[in-house]
C-alpha positions as a Markdown table, in Angstrom:
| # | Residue | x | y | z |
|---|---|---|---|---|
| 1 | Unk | 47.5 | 14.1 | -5.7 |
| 2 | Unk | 44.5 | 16.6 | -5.9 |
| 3 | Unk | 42.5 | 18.0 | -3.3 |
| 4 | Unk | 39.1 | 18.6 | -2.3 |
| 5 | Unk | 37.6 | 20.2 | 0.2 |
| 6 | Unk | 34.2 | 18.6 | 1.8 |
| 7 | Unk | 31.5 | 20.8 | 3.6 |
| 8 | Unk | 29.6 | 19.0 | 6.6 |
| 9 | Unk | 26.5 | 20.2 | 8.0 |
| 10 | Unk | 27.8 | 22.0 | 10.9 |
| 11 | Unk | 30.1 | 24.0 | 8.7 |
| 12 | Unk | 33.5 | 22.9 | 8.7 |
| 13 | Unk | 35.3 | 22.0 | 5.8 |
| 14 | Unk | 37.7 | 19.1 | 5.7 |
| 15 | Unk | 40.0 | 18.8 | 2.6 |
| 16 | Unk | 40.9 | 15.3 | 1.6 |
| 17 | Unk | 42.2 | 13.4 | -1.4 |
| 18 | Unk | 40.6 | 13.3 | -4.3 |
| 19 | Unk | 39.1 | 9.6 | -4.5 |
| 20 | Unk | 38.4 | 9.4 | -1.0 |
| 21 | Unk | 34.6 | 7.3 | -0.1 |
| 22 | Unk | 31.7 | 8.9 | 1.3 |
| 23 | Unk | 32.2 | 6.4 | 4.1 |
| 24 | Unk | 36.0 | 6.8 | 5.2 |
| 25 | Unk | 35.1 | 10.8 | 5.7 |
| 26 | Unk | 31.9 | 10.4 | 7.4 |
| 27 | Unk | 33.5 | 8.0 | 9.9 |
| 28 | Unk | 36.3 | 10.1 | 10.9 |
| 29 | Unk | 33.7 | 13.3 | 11.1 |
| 30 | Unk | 31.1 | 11.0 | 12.7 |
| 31 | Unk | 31.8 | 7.9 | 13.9 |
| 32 | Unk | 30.3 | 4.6 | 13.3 |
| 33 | Unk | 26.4 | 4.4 | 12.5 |
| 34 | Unk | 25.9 | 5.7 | 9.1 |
| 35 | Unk | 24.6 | 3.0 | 6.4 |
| 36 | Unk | 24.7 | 5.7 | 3.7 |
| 37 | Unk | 25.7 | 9.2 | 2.7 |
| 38 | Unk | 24.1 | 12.6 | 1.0 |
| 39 | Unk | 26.3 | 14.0 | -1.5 |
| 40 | Unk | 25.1 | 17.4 | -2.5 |
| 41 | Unk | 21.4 | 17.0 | -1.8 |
| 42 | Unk | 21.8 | 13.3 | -3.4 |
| 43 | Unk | 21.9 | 10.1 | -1.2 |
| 44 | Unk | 24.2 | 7.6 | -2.2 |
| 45 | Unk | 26.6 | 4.4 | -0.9 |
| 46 | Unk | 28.6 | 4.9 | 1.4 |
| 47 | Unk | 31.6 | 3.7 | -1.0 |
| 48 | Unk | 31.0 | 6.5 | -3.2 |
| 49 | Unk | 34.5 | 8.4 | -4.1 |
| 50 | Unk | 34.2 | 12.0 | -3.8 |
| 51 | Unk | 36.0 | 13.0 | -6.7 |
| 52 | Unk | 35.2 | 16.9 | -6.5 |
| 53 | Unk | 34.4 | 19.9 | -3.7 |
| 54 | Unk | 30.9 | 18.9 | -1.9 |
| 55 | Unk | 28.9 | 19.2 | 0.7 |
| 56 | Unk | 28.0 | 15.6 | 2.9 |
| 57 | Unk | 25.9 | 14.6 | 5.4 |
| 58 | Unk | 25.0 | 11.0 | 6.4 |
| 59 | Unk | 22.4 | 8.8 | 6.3 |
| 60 | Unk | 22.3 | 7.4 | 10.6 |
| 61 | Unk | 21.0 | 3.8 | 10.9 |
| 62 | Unk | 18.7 | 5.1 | 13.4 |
| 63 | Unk | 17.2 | 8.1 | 11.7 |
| 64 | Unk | 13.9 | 7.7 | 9.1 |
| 65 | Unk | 16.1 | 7.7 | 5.9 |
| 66 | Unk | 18.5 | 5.5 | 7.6 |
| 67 | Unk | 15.5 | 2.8 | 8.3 |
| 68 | Unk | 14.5 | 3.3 | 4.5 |
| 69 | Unk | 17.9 | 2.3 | 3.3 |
| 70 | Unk | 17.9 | -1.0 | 5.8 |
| 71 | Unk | 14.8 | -2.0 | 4.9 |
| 72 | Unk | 14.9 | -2.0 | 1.2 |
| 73 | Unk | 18.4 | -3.8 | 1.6 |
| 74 | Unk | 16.7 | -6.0 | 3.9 |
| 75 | Unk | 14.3 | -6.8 | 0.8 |
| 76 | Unk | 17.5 | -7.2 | -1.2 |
| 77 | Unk | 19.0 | -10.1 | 1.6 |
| 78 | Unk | 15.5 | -11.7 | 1.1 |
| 79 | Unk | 15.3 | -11.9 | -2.6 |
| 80 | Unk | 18.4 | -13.7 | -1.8 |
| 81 | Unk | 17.8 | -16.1 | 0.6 |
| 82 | Unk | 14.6 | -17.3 | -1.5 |
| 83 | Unk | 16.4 | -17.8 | -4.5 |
| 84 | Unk | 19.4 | -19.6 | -3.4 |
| 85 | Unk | 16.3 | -22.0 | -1.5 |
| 86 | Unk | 13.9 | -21.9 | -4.1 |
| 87 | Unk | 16.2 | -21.3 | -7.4 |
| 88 | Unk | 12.7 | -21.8 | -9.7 |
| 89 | Unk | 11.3 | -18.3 | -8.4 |
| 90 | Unk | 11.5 | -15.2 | -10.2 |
| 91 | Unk | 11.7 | -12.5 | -7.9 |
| 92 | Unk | 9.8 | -9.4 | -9.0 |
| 93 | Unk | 9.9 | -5.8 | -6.7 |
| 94 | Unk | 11.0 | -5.6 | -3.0 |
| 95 | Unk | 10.2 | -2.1 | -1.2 |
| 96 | Unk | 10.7 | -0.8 | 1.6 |
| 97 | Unk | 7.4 | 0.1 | 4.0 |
| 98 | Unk | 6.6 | 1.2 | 7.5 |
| 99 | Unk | 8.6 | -0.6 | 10.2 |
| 100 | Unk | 9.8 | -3.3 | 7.4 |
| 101 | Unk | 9.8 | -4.4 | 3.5 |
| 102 | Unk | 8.3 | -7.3 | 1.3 |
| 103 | Unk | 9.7 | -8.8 | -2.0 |
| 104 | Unk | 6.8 | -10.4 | -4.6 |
| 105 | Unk | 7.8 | -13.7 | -6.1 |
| 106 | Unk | 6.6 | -15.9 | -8.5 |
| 107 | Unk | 6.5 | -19.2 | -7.1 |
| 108 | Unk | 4.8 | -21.9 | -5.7 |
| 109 | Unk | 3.1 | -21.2 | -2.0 |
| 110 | Unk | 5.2 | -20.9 | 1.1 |
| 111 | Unk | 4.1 | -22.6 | 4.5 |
| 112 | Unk | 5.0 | -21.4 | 8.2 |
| 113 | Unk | 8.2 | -23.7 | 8.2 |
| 114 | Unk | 9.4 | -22.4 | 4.7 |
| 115 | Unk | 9.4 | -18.3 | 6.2 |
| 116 | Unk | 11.5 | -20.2 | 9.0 |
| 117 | Unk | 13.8 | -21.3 | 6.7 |
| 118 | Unk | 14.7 | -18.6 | 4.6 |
| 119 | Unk | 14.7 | -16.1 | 7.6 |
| 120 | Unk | 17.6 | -18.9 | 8.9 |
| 121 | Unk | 19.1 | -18.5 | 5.8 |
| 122 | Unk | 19.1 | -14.8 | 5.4 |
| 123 | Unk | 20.7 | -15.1 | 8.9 |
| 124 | Unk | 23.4 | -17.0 | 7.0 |
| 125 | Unk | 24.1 | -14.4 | 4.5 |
| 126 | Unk | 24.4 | -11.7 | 6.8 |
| 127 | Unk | 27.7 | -13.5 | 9.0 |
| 128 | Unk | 29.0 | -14.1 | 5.5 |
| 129 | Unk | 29.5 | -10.4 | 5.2 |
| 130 | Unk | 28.7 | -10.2 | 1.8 |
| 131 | Unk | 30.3 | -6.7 | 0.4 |
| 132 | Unk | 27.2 | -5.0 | -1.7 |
| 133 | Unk | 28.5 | -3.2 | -4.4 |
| 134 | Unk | 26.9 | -0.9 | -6.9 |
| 135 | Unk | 27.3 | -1.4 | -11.2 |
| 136 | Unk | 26.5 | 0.5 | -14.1 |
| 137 | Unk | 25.2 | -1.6 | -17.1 |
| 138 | Unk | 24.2 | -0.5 | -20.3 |
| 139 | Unk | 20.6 | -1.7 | -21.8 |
| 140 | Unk | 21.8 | -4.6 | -23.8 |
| 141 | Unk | 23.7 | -5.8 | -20.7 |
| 142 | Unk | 21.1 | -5.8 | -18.4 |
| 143 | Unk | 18.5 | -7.8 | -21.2 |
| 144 | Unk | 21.2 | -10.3 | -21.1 |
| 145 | Unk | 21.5 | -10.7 | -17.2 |
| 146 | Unk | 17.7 | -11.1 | -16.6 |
| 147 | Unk | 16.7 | -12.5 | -19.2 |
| 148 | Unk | 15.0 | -15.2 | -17.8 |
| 149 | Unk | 12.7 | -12.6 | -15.7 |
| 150 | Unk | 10.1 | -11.3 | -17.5 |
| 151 | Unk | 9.1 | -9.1 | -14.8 |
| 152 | Unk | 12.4 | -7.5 | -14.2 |
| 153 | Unk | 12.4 | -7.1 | -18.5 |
| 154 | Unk | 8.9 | -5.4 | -18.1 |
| 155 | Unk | 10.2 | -2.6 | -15.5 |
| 156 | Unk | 13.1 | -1.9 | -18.0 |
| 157 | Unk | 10.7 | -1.0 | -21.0 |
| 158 | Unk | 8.5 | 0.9 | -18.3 |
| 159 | Unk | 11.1 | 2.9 | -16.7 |
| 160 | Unk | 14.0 | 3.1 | -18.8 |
| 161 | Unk | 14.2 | 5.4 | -21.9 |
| 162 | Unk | 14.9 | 3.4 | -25.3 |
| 163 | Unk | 18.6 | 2.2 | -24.9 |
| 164 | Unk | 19.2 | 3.7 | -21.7 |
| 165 | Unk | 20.9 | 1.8 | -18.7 |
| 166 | Unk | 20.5 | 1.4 | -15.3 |
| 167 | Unk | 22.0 | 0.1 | -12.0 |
| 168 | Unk | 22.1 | -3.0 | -10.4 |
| 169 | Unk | 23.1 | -4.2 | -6.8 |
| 170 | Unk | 25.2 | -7.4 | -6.5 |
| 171 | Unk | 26.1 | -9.3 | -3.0 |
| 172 | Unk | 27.6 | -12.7 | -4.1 |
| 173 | Unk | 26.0 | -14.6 | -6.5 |
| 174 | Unk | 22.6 | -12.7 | -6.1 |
| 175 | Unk | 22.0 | -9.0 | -8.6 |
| 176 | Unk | 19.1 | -6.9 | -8.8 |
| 177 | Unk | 18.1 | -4.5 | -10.9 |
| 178 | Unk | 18.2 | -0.7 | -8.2 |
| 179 | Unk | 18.9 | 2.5 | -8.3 |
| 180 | Unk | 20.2 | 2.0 | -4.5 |
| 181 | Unk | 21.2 | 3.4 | -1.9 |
| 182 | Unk | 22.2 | 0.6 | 0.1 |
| 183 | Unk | 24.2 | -0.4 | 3.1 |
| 184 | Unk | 27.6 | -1.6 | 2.4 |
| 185 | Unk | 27.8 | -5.2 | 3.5 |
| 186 | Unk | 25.0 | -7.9 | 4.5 |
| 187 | Unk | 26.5 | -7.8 | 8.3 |
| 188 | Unk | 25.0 | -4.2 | 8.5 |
| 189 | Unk | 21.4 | -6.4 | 8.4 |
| 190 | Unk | 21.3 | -8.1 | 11.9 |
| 191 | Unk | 18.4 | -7.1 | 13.1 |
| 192 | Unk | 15.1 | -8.4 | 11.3 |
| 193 | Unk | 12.3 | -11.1 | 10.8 |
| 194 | Unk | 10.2 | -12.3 | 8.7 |
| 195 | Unk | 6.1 | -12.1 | 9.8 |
| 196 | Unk | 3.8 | -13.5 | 7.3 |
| 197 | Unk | 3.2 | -14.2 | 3.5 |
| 198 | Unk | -0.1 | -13.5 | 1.1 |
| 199 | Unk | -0.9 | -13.7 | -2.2 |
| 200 | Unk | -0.4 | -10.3 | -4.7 |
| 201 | Unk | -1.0 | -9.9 | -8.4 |
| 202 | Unk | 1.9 | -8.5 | -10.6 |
| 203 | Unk | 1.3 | -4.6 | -11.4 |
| 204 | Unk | -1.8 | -5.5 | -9.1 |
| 205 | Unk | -4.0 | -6.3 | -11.8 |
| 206 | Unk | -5.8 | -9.2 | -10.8 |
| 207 | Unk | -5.4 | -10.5 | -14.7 |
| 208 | Unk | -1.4 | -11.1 | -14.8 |
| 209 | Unk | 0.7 | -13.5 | -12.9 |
| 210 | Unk | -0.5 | -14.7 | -9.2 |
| 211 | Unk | 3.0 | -13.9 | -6.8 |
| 212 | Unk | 3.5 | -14.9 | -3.4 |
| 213 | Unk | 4.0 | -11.8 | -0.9 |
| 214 | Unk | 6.8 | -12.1 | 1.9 |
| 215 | Unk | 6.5 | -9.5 | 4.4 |
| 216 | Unk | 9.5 | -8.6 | 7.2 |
| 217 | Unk | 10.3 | -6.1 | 9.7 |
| 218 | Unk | 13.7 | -4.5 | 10.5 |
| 219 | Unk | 15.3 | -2.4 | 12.8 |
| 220 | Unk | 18.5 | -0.6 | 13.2 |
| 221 | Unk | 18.4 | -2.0 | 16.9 |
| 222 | Unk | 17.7 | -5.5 | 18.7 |
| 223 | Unk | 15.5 | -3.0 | 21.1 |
| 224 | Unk | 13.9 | -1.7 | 18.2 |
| 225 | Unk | 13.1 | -5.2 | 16.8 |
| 226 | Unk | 12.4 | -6.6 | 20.1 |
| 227 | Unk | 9.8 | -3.3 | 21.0 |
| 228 | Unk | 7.9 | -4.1 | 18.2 |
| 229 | Unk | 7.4 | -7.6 | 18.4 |
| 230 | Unk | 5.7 | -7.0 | 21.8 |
| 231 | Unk | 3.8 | -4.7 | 20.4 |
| 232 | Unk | 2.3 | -7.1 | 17.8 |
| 233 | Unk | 2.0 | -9.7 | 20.1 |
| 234 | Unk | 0.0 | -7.4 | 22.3 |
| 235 | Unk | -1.6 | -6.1 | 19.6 |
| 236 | Unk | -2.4 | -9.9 | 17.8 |
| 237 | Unk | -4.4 | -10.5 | 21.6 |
| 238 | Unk | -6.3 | -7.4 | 20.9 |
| 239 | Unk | -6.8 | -8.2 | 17.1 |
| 240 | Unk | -11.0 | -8.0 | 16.2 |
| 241 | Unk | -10.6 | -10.8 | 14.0 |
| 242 | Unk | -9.8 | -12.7 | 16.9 |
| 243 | Unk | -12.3 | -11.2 | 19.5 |
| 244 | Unk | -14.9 | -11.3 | 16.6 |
| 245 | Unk | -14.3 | -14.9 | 16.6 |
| 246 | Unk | -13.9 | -15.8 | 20.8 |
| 247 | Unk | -16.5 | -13.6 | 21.2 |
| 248 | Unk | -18.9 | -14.7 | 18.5 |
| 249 | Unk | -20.0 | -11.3 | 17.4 |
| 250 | Unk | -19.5 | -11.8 | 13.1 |
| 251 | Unk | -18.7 | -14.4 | 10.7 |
| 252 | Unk | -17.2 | -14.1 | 7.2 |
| 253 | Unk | -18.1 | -17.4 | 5.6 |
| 254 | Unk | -16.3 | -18.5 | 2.2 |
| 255 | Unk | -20.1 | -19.7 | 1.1 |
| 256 | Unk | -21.0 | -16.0 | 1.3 |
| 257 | Unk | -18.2 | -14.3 | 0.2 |
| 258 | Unk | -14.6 | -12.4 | 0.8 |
| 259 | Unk | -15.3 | -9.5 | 2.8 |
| 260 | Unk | -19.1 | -10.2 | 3.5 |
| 261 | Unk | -19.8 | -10.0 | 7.4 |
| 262 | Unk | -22.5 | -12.4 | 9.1 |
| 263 | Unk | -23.3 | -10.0 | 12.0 |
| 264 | Unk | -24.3 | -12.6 | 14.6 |
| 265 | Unk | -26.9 | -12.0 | 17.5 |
| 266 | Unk | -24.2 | -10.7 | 19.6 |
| 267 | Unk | -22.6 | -8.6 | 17.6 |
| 268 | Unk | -25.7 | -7.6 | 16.4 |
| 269 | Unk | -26.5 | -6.1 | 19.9 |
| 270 | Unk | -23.0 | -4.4 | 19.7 |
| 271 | Unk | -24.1 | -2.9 | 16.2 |
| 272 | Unk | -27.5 | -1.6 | 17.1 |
| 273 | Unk | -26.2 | 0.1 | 20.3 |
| 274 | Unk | -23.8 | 1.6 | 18.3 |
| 275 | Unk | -25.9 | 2.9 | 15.9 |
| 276 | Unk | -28.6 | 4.0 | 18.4 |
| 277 | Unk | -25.5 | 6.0 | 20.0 |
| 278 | Unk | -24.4 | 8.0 | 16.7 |
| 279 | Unk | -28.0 | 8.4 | 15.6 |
| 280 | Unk | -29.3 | 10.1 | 18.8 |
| 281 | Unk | -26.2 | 12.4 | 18.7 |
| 282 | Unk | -26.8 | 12.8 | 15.2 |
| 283 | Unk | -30.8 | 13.9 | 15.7 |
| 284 | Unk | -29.3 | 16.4 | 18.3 |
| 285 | Unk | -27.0 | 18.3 | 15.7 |
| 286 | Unk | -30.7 | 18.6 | 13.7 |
| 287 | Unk | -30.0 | 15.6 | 11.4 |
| 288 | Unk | -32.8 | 13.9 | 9.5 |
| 289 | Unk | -32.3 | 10.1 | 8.9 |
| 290 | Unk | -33.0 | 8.9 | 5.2 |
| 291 | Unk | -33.1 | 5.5 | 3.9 |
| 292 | Unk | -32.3 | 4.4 | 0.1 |
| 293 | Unk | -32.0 | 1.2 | -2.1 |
| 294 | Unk | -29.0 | -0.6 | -2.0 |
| 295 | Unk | -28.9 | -0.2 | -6.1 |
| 296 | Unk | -29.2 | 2.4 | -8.6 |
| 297 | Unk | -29.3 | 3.2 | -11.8 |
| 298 | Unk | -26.1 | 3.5 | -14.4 |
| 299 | Unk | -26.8 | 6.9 | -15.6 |
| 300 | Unk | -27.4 | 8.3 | -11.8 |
| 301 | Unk | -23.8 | 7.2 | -11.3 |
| 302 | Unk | -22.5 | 8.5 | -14.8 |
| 303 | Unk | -24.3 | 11.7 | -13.8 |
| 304 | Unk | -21.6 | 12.2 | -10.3 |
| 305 | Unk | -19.3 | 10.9 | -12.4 |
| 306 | Unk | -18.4 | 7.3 | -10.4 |
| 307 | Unk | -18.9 | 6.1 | -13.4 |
| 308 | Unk | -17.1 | 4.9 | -15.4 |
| 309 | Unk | -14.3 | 6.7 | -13.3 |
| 310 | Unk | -14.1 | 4.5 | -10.1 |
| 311 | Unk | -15.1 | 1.9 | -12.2 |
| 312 | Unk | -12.6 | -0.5 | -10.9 |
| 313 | Unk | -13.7 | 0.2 | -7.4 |
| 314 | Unk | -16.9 | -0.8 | -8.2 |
| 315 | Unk | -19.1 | -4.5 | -8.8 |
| 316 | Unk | -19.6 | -5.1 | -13.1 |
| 317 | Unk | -23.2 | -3.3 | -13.7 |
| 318 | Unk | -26.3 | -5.3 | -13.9 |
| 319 | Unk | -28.3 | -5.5 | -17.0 |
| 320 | Unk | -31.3 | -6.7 | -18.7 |
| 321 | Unk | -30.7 | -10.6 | -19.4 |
| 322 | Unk | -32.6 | -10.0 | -22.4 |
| 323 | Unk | -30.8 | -7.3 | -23.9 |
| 324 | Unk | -27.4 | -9.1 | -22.9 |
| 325 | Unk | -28.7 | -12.3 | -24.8 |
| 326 | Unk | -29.4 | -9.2 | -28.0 |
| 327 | Unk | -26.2 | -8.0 | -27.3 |
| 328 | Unk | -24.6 | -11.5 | -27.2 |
| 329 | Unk | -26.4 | -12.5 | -30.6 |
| 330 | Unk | -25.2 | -9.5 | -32.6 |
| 331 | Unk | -22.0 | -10.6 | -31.6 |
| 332 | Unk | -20.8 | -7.7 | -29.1 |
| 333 | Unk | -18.2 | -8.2 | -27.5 |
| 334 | Unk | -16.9 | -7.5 | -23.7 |
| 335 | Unk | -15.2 | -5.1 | -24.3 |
| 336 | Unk | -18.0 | -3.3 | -27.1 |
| 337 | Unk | -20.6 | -3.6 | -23.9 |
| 338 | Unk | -18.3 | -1.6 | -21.8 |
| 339 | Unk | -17.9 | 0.7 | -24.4 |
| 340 | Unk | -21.4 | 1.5 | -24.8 |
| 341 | Unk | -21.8 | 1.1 | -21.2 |
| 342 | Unk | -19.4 | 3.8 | -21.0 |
| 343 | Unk | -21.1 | 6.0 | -23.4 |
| 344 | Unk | -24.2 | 5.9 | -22.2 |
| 345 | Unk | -25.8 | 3.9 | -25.1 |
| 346 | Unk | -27.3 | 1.3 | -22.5 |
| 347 | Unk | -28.0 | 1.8 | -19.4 |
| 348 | Unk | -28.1 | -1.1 | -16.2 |
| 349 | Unk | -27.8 | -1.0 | -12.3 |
| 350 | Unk | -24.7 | -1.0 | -9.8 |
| 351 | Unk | -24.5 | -1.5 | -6.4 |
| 352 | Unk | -24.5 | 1.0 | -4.5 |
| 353 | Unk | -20.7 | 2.1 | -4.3 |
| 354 | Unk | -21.5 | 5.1 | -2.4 |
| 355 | Unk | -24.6 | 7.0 | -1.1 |
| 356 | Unk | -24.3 | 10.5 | -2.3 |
| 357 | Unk | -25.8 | 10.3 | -5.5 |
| 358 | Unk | -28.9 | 9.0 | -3.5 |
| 359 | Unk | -29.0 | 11.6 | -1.0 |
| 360 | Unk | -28.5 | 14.3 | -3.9 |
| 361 | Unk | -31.7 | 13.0 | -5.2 |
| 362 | Unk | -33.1 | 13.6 | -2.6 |
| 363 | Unk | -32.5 | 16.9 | -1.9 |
| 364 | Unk | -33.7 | 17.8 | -5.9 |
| 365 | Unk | -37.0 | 16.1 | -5.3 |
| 366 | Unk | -38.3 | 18.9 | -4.5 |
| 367 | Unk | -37.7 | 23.1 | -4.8 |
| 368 | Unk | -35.7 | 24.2 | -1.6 |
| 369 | Unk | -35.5 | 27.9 | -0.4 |
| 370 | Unk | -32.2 | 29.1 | 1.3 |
| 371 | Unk | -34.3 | 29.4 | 4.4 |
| 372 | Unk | -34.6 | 25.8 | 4.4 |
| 373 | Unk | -31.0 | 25.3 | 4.9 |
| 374 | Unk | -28.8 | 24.1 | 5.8 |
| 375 | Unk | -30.7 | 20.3 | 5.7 |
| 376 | Unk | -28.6 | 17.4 | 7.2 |
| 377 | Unk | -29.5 | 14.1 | 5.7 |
| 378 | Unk | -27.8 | 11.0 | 7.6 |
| 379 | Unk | -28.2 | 7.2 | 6.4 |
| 380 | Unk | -26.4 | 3.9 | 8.2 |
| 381 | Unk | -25.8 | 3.3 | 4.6 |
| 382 | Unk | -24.9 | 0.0 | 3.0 |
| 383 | Unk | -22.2 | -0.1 | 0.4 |
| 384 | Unk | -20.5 | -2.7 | -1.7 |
| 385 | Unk | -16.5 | -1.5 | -3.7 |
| 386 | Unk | -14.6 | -4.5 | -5.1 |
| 387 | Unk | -11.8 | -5.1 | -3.0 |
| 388 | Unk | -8.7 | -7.0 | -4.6 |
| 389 | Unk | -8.8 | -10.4 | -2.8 |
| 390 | Unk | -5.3 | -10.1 | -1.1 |
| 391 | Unk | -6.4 | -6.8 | 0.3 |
| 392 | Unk | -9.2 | -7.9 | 2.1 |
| 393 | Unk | -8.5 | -8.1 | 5.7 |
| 394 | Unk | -11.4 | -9.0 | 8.6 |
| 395 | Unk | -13.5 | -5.8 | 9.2 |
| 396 | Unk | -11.0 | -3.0 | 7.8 |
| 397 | Unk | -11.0 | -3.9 | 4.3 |
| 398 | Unk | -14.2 | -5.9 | 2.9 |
| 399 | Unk | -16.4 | -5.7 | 0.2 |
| 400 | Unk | -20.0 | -4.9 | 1.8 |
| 401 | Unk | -20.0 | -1.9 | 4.9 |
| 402 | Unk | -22.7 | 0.0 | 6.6 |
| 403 | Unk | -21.1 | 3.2 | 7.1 |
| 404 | Unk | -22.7 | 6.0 | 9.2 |
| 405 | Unk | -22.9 | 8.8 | 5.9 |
| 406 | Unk | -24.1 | 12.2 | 6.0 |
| 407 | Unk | -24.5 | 15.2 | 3.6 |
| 408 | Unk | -25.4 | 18.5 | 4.2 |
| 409 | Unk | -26.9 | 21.1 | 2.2 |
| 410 | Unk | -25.5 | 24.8 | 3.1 |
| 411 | Unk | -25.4 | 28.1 | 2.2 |
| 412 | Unk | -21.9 | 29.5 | 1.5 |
| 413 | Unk | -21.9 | 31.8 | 5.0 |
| 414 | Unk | -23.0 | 28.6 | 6.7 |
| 415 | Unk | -20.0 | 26.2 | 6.2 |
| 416 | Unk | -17.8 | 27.3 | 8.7 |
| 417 | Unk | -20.5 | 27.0 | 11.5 |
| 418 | Unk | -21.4 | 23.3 | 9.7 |
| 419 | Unk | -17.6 | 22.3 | 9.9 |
| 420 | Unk | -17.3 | 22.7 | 13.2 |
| 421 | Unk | -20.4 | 21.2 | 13.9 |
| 422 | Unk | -18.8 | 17.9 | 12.2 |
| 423 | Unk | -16.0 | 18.4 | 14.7 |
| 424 | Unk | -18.1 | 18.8 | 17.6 |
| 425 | Unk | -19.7 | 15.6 | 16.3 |
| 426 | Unk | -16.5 | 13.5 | 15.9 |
| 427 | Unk | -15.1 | 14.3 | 18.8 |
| 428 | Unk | -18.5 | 13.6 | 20.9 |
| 429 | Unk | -18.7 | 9.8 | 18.9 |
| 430 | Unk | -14.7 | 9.1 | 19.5 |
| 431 | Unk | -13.9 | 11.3 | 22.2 |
């Protein structure tokens, strides 16, 4: 029987047998709380053999790498669950995030008592003990064990190289197309729950296939889990879609529009004092207010360059009815009118993505000396981006804003006084 010898981080060397897992030698050197294991720089299972002289670390439950490899197998024991419930969906990519994971499905929506029922049965898998093992499958292989899911067929001719293969996860019944690590068994998953659900769009291009989003948390602790669901339940008291509402200060009304506030008389009291407060600390610093339209022309924006560039950011252009119905009678197509959109051939309007473009026009409208600077132009300006709809959330992510924008005009030896001025500013505003 060969030998190896195995380098741990605190510099001994253990020699073992040839064959020997990742797991069996980071237990003895250890103990108990690993879920994975770094085999020369490389994280893998903790089944891996070790089949030559290495160095090894592990991968603790507890630690940030350790939470990564829970929660994306957490994503795995979800995909699970929903498809032994609901065998019509197609699951599609399941990472893992901050304090949790999601999996996108393409399926029919999901209620409060449906998340209930596949966190129960996800609890269900994990006392089975399911063992998680890891395969190797070549590219023909894998086309013939997903072949009925397109999506899954779609990230093999994105990522894979022509004819290449790939790994796959299995724990019973349920495989998934990964390149891994994961932990070794569903038991290692005890401690998680399921939140909410929304809608996403596959590749998130709002043109391919609507999906349904299931979101979860999980911890390597009951603590953990149990810390952070007071802390969203605290938070959920504190939420501003919720005082908004109780305390009548905005709307967002499905007549107007996704992401559209109603400022009501209340909050508009709460708006104007705020806005009272940054402006007179904003005329102290020696800032001028300005005020501009809330459109502007196509070629100002192809001029800064956010257009066409953030054009997916942005609202479709306006243009001239009458040269649309031209356009439309030549037979020009959507795609042609972008294209000379594009170019410049004809020109339009936006909204008003952004204000700089208006304040630089500002500035050129007339000569300026260098003993005119620096000039600090400030606008409560109001802008308008196209937010994906399953994006938009209450007040943090909408479609129309009044944000508090400022440029400044400076001489080079002036920017370092000017930045700190900003400082000064932000912390007077938040501090």
């Amino acid at each position: 029987m060969s030998m190896v010898e195995v380098s741990l981080p605190n510099g001994t060397i253990h020699e073992i047998a040839a064959g020997v897992s990742a797991g069996d030698v980071i237990k003895d050197a250890f103990g108990r709380g690993a879920v994975a294991a770094i085999i020369n720089g490389e994280p893998c299972d903790l089944s891996t053999p070790i089949e030559e002289s290495c160095t090894l670390d592990q991968i603790h439950s507890e630690s940030d790498e350790g939470l990564h490899v829970l929660r994306h197998s957490c994503a795995h024991l979800l995909a699970q669950a929903v498809t032994q419930l609901h065998p019509e969906a197609k699951p599609t990519i399941g990472p893992p995030i901050e304090h949790g994971f999601y999996y996108d499905f393409e399926m029919g929506p999901l209620g409060e008592e449906d998340l209930r029922e596949i966190e129960k049965k996800m609890k269900y898998i994990v006392k089975q003990n399911l063992q998680i093992s890891r395969e190797e499958h070549d590219s023909e292989s894998l086309r013939q064990m997903f072949a009925d899911n397109q999506f899954k067929i779609e990230i093999m001719d994105d990522k894979l190289d022509d004819g290449a293969g790939s790994s796959v996860y299995r724990q019973g019944e349920f495989v998934d197309l990964c390149r891994g690590p994961h932990v070794p068994s569903t038991s290692y998953l005890r401690h998680f729950k399921l939140t909410s659900t929304s809608t996403a769009f596959w590749r998130a291009d709002s043109n391919r296939e609507h999906l349904v989003r299931i979101y979860g948390m999980c911890y390597a602790t009951k603590e953990d889990l149990q810390a952070r669901e007071t802390l969203l339940r605290e938070a959920a008291l504190r939420d501003h879609r919720k005082l908004g509402k109780d305390l009548q200060l905005f709307h967002i009304d499905e007549m107007v529009g996704q992401g559209l506030v109603l400022w009501t008389p209340r909050g508009s009291v709460v708006r104007q004092e705020l806005q009272n407060f940054i402006g007179e600390h904003l005329r102290r610093q020696g800032y001028s207010q300005v005020f501009t339209p809330h459109i502007g022309k196509l070629d100002l924006y192809r001029t800064s360059g956010h257009f066409p560039y953030y054009q997916d950011s942005q609202y479709p252009p306006l243009v001239e009815r009458d040269l649309m119905a031209k356009l439309a009678d030549d037979g020009c197509s959507c795609s042609e009118l972008s294209n000379l959109m594009e170019e410049g051939e004809i020109d339009g309007y936006l909204l008003k993505p952004m204000n700089c473009p208006h304040h630089i026009r500002i500035y050129s409208s007339q000569p300026h000396s260098y003993r005119d600077l620096p000039l600090r132009f400030a606008e409560f300006g109001t802008v308008y981006r196209w937010e994906q709809s399953g994006e938009i959330s209450g007040m943090t992510r909408v479609r129309g804003f009044t944000q508090d924008d400022a440029h400044l005009f400076v001489t080079e030896d002036q920017i370092a006084e000017e930045v700190l001025g900003c400082i000064e500013l932000v912390q007077v505003i938040f501090g």
